[in-house]
N, C-alpha and C positions, 0 to 999 in steps of 0.2 A: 344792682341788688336792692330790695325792699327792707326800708327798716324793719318792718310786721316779722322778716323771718331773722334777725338778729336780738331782735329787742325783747326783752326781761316782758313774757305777757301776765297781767294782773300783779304785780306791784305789791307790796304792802303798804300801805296810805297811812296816813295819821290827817287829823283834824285840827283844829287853832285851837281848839278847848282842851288839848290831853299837853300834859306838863311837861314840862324838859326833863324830867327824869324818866317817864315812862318814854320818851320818843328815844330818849337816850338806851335805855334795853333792848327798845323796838329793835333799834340799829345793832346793837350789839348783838342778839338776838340772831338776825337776818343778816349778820356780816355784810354791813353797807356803811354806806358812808353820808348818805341823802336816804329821803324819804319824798314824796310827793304830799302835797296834805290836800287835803278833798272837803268839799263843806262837808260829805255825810258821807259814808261809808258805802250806802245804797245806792245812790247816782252816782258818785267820784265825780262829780264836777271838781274840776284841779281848779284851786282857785292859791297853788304855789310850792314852791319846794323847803325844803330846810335841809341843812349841813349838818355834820359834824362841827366845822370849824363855827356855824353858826349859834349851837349850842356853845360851843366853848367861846370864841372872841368876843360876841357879842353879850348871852345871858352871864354864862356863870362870872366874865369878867365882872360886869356889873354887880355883882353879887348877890341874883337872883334866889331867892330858894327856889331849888329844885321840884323840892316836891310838893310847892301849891303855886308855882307859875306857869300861866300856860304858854304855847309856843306863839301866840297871835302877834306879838310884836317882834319876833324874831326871825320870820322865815322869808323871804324871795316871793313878792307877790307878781312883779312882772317877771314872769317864767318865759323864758324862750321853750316853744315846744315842735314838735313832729307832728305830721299823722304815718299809720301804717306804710300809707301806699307811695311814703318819701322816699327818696333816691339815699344809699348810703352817701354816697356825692353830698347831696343839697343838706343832710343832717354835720357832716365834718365841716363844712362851709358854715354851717352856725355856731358850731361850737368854737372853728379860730372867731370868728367876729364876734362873738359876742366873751369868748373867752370862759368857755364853759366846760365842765367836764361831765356833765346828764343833763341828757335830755328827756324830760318826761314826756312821752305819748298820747294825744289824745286820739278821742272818733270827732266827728262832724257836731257830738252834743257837748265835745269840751268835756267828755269824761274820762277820764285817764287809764286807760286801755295796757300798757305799757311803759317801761324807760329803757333809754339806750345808757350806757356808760360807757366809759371806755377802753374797758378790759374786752366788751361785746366786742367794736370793732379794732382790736387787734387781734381776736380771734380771727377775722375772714380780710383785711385789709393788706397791702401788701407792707414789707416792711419801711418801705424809704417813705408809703405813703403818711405810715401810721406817725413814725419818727416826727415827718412836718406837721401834723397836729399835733403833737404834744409839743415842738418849739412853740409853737402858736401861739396854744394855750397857755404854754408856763410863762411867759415873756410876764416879767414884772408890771404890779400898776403904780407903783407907789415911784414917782420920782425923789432921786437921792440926791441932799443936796452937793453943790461941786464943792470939792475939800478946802477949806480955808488954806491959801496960799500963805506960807513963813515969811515972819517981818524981815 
């Protein structure tokens, strides 16, 4: 199966100049969790993604104001991406390795055509397969230290 006939086509984009508060509506808005951000609206050259968690762990921990900081230091600029003509195969395969849960879509000009998440394939995947990427993906990055051993 082809990413192109599972994946989300044309996206709602945001750009590094629009503030964490408006990307934050955007999302709430469009019930998502990520956004692609594009230099321009006109091409969507994807030049990266942003989170929910990004907005929250990152800015507002900081204690950004909302509504005149833009997203440019907050968002995922090495994005792992797809093209259409991807195998659903070769896109699960990047998201265990790289431990991702969207993958933005481009065309051959790096414009952001689409995203996969992964609500998309466990619509069409089967179940035991879907189950192993989400182990995959949720496996902790943060190592814990070993518990202090009693005197």
């Amino acid at each position: 199966m082809k990413i192109e006939s599972i994946m989300t086509k044309q996206p709602i984009c945001c750009s590094p100049s629009d503030t964490l508060q408006h990307v934050a509506q955007m999302m709430r808005e469009q019930d998502v969790g990520a956004l692609p951000v594009v230099s321009d609206l006109v091409s969507k050259q994807l030049v990266g993604i942003i989170t929910d968690r990004d907005l929250c762990v990152s800015a507002m921990a900081e204690g950004k104001d909302p509504h005149i900081t833009p997203i440019a230091a907050y968002f995922t600029k090495d994005v792992i991406t797809s093209f259409p003509a991807d195998t659903l195969e070769s896109c699960e395969q990047k998201m265990k390795q790289h431990r991702v849960r969207r993958i933005p879509v481009v065309d051959k000009q790096n414009s952001c055509v689409g995203i996969v998440v992964q609500a998309d394939i466990a619509r069409v995947d089967k179940p035991e397969s879907f189950q192993a990427l989400i182990h995959e993906i949720s496996r902790p990055n943060i190592r814990r230290p070993a518990p202090i051993a009693a005197a």
